[in-house]
TORZA-17347 format. One line per 3 residues: number of its first residue (from 1); their letters; for each residue x, y, z of C-alpha. Coordinates in Angstrom, 2 decimals. Each point is the difference from the previous one (the first is absolute). Example, Ala and Ser with C-alpha at 12.3 -4.5 7.8 and 13.67 -1.06 7.14 Angstrom:
<pts>
1> AS> 12.30:-4.50:7.80 | 1.37:3.44:-0.66
</pts>
This chain:
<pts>
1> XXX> -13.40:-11.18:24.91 | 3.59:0.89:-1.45 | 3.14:-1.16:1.25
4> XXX> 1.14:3.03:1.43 | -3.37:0.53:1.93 | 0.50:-3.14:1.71
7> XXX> 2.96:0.79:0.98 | -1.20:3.11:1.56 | 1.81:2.52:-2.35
10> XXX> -2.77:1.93:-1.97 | -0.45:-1.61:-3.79 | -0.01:1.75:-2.99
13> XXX> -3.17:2.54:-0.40 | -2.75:-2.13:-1.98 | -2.91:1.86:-1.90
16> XXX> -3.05:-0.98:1.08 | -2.36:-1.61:-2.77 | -3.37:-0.45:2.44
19> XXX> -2.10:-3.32:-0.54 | -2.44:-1.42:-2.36 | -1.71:-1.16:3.47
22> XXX> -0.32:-1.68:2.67 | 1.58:-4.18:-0.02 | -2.33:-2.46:1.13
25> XXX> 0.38:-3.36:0.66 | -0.69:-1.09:-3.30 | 2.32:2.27:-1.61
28> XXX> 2.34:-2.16:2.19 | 3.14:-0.06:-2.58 | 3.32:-2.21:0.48
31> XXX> 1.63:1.95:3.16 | -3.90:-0.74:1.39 | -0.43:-3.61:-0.64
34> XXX> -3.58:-0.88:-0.70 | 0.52:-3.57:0.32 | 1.54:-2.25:2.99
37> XXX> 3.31:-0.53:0.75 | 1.27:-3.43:-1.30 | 2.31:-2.71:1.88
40> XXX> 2.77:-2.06:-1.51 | -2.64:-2.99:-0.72 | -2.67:1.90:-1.20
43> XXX> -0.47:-0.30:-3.87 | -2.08:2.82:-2.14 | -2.15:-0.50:-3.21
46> XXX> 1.94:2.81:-2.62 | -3.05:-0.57:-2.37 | -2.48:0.77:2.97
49> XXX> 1.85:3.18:0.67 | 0.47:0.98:-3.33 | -3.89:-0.82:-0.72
52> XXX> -0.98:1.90:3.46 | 2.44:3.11:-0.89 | -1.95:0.54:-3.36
55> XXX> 2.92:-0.78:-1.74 | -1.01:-2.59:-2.84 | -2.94:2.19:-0.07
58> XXX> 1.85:3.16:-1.29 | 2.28:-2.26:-1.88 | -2.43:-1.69:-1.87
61> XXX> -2.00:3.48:-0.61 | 3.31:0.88:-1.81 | -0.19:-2.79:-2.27
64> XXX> -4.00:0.07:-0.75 | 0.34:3.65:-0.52 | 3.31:0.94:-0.95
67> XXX> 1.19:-1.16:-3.61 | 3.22:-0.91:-0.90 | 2.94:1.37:2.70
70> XXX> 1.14:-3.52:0.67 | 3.43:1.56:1.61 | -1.59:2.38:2.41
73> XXX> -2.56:-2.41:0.97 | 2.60:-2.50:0.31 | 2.53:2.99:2.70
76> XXX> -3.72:0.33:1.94 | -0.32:-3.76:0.31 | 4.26:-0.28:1.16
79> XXX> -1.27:2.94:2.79 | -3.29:-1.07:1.14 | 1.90:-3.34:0.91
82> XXX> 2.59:1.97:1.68 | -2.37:1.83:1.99 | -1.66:-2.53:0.88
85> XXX> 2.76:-2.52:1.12 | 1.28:3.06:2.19 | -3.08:0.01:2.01
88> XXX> 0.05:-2.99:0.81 | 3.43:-0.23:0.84 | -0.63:2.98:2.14
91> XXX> -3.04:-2.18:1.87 | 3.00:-2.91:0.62 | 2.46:3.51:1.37
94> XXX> 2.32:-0.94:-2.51 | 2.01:3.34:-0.60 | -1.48:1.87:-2.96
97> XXX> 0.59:3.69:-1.32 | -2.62:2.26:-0.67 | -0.48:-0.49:-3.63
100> XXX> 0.52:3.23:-2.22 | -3.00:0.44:-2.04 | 1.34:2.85:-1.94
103> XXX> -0.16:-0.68:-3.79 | 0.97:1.81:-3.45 | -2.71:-1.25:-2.97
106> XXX> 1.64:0.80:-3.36 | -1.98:-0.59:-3.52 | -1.32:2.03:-2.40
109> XXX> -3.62:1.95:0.62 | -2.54:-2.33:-0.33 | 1.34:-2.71:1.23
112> XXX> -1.76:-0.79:3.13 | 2.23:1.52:2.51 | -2.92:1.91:2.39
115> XXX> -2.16:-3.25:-0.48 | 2.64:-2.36:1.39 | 0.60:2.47:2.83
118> XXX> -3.06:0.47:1.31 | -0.66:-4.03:0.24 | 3.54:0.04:1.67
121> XXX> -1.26:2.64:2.40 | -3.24:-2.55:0.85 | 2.70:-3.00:-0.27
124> XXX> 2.12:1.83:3.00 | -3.21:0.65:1.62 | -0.92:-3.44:0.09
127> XXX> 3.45:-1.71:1.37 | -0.34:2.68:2.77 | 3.13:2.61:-1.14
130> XXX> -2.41:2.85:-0.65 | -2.67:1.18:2.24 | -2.56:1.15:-3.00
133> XXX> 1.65:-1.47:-2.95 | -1.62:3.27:-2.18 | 2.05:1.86:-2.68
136> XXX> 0.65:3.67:-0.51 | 1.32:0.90:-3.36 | 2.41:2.88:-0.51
139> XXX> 1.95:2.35:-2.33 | 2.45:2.77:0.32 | -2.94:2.51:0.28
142> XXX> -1.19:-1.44:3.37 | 3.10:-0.33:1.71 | 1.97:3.16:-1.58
145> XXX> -0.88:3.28:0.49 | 0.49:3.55:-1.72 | 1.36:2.09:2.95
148> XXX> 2.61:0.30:2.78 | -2.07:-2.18:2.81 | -2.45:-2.25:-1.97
151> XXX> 1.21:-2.66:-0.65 | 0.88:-1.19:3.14 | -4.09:0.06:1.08
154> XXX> -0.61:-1.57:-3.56 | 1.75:-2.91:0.49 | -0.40:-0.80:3.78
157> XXX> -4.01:0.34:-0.74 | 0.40:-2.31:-2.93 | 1.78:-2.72:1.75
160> XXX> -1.65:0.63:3.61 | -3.53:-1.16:-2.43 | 2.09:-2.81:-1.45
163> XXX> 1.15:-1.68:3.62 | -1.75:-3.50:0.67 | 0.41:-0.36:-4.20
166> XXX> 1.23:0.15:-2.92 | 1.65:3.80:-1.70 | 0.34:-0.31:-3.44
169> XXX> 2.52:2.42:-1.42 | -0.88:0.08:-3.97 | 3.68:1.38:-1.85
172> XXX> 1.52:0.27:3.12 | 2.89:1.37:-2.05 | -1.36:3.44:-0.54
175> XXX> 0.28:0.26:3.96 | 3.91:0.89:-1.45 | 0.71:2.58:-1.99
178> XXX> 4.10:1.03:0.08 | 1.19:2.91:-0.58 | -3.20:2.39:1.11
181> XXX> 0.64:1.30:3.16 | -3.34:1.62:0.72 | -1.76:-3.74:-0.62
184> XXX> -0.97:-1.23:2.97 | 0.07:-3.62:-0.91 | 3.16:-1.05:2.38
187> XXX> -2.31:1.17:3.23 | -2.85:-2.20:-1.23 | 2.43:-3.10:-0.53
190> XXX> 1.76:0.58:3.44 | -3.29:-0.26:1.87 | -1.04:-2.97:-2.10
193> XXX> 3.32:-1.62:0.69 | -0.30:0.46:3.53 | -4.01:-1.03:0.22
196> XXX> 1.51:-3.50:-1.79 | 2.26:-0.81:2.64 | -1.72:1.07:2.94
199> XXX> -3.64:-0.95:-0.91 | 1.53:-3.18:-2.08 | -2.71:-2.02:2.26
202> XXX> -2.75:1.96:-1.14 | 0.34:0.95:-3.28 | 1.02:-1.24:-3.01
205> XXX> 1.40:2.13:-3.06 | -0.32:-0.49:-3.30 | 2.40:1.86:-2.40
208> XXX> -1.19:-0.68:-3.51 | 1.15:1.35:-3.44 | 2.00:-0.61:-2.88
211> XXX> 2.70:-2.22:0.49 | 3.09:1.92:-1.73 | -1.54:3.35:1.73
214> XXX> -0.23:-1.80:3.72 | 3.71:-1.27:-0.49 | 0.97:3.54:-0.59
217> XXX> -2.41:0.78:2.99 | 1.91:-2.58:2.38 | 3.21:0.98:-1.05
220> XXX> -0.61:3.34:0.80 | -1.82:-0.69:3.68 | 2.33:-3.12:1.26
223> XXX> -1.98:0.52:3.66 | -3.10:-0.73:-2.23 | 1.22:-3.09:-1.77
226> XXX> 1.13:-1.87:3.14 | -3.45:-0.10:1.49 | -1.23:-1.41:-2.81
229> XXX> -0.17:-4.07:0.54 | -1.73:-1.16:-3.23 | 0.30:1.28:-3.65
232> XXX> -2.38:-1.59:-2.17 | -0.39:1.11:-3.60 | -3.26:-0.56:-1.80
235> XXX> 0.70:-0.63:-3.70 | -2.47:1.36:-3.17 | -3.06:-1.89:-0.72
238> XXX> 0.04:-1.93:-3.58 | -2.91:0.42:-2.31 | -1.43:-2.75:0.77
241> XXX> -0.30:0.78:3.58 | -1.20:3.66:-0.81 | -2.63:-1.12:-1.97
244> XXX> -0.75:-2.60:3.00 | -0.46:3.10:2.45 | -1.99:1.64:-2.46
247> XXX> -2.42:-3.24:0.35 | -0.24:0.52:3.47 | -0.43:3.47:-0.40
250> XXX> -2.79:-0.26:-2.40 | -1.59:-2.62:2.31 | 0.11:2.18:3.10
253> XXX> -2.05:3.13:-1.83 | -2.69:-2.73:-1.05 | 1.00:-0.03:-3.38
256> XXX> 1.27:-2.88:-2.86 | 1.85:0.71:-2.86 | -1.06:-1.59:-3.59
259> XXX> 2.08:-2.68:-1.45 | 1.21:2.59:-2.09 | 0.46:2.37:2.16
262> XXX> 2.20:-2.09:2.30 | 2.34:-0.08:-3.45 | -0.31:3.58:0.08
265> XXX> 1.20:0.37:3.49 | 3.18:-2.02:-0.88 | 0.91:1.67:-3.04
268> XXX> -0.54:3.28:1.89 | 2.39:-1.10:2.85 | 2.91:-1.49:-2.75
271> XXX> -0.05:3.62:-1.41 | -0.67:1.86:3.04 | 3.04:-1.61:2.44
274> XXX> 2.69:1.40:-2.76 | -1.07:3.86:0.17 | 1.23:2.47:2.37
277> XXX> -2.05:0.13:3.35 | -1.31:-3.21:0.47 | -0.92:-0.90:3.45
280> XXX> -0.81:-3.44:0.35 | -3.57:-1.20:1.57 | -0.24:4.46:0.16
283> XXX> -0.23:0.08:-3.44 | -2.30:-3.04:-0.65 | -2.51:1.18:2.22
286> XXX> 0.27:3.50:-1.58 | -0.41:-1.75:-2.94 | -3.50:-1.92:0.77
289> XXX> -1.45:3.50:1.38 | 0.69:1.57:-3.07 | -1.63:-3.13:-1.63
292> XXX> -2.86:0.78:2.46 | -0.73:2.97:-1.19 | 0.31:-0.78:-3.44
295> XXX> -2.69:-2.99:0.25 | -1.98:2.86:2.14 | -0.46:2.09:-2.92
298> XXX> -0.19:-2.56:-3.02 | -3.46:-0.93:2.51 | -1.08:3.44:0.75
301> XXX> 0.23:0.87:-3.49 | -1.10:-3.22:-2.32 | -2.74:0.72:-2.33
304> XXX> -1.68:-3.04:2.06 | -0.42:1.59:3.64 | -1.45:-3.14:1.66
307> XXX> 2.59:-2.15:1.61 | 0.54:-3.15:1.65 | 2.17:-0.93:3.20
310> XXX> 2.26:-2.10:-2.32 | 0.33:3.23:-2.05 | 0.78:2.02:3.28
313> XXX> 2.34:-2.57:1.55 | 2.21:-0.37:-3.20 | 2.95:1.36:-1.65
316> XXX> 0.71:-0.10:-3.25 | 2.90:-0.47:-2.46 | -0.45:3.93:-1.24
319> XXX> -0.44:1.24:3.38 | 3.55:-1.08:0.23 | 1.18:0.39:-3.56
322> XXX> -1.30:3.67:-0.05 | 3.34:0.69:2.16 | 3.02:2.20:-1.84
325> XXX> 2.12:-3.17:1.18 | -0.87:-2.02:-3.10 | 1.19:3.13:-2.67
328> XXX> 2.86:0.28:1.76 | -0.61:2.92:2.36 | -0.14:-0.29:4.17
331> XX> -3.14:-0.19:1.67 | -2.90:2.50:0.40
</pts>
């Protein structure tokens, strides 16, 4: 309840957003303490509630399956601590704000900015912040609309499915377009603006884009940029972390690569990451499938049609040197 309705004079009109359903008791978050109340000689285990919340669980996931991203993994570490000291001081009634979960995720495409979210989402979940801990993930074609009345509906629907989670807002920027006065953009921001401060306990937003473009973006929408608590910028992945992925990729389709063809792969990348387009672990994995299908018909067309599940399971140098990458043109 608002200040002004407490004091009896009517509050500002709110738009209503609905629920993603019902709370139970173990959806309990912080304002709903799920665990006992604490006296001045009690004493509490941080590793037992971090191990209990999930949290080294997620954290750990992050390492095992995430390469590289030291820096963001290291900002997700400095917050799940947070988090979890604030719960407990809550348990002691030591004063503690609501913590703003809000958060702007800037890198280049590719990067891993929807993977990190959605383990934040079940990392939120877990520490008892967000009812569901799921993620919805969003452009400006599900929150904008084309006509005098639609956005309004667009958005509210969008962020009414989001409550209890996590609304990922892919190039938020494009939300803003100055200086076309039939875009309808501005409505779409206003609503989000006021769904992050008065569902800030039951949703968390996640702005992500290019970093230079969401700069502009904040600069732009102030009112956005102060309910945003934590920036964290994911930087490019090196070769030899793309070609890492690209392991892991090849791994979880049931394949191996040849000792030559794991050469291939890196040669590919070192030309690949200096042409126009490149998208990070996007364009590895578009990449492998275009390896794919170039083992798939070097077997469905060898003079020799019998094959073995060694020949099925592995790539080849020339399924990757086939690409236009090596003679200098982009990727087909």
């Amino acid at each position: 309840m608002h200040r002004a309705e407490r004091n009896g004079a009517p509050g500002p009109a709110r738009i209503a957003f609905g629920s993603s359903g019902p709370a139970t008791p173990d959806d309990a978050g912080p304002d709903r303490p799920d665990a006992p109340e604490l006296g001045p000689g009690d004493t509490v285990d941080l590793a037992a509630v971090r191990r209990d919340a999930g949290v080294d669980d997620v954290l750990d996931a992050l390492d095992r399956d995430l390469v590289g991203l030291a820096p963001v993994k290291q900002r997700l570490r400095e917050l799940a601590a947070l988090l979890v000291v604030d719960r407990v001081r809550a348990r002691f009634g030591l004063a503690t704000g609501a913590p703003t979960l809000h958060m702007c995720f800037t890198g280049n495409p590719g990067t891993g900015k929807t993977t990190v979210a959605r383990r934040m989402a079940g990392l939120l979940h877990g520490l008892g912040y967000l009812r569901t801990g799921h993620l919805v993930s969003a452009t400006r074609d599900d929150l904008v609309g084309e006509y005098v009345g639609h956005t309004a509906p667009k958005t509210k629907e969008t962020v009414r499915r989001a409550l209890g989670g996590v609304l990922f807002i892919d190039e938020a920027y494009y939300l803003h377009r100055p200086g076309n006065e039939r875009d309808y953009g501005g409505e779409a921001i206003e609503i989000l603006l006021q769904a992050m401060e008065d569902h800030r306990a039951d949703v968390a937003v996640v702005l992500a884009g290019y970093a230079d473009r969401m700069d502009t973006f904040f600069a732009a929408n102030p009112g956005m940029q102060s309910r945003i608590a934590h920036h964290v910028d994911f930087p490019d992945f090196s070769v030899d972390e793309l070609a890492a992925i690209g392991g892991h990729m090849v791994d979880e389709l049931g394949l191996v690569l040849s000792d030559e063809a794991t050469g291939a792969l890196h040669e590919y990348l070192e030309l690949r990451v200096e042409q126009p387009w490149f998208a990070g672990a996007r364009s590895v994995r578009n990449a492998l499938d275009r390896a794919r299908m170039r083992q798939a018909r070097r077997l469905t067309t060898a003079e020799r049609p019998l094959v073995t599940r060694d020949d099925l399971r592995t790539l080849t140098a020339a399924d990757l040197r086939a690409s236009r990458v090596f003679d200098g043109g982009l990727p087909r």
